[in-house]
N, C-alpha and C positions, 0 to 999 in steps of 0.2 A: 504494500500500500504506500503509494506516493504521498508525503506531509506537501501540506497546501502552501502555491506559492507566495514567498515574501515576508511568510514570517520568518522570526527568527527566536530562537533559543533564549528565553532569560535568564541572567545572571544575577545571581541576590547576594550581596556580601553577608557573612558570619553577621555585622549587627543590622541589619534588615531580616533577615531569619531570625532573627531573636526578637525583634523588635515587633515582627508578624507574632510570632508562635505566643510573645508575651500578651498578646491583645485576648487571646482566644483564652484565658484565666481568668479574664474580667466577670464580676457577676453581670449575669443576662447576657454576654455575649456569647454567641455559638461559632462554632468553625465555618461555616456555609458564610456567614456574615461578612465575616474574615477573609475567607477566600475571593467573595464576590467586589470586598472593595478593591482589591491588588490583583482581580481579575485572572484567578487560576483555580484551579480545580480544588475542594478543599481535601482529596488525598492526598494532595502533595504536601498540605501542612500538617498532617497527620504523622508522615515520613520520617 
């Protein structure tokens, strides 16, 4: 299967992954929430 053209692959530094993964600890905040602001899939914050 061909990945669709012109994207490209994101890179998140060590405090961006923390900085995401810290959000999803919040009371009332969920992963889906999470994922859907930074526009990725929320298994990959689960990872």
């Amino acid at each position: 299967m061909a990945g669709k053209k012109g994207l490209n692959k994101r890179v998140w530094s060590e405090d961006e992954k923390r900085t995401i993964c810290a959000q999803t600890l919040k009371a009332g905040v969920s992963v889906a929430q999470v994922a859907r602001r930074y526009c990725m899939n929320a298994n990959l914050i689960l990872k």
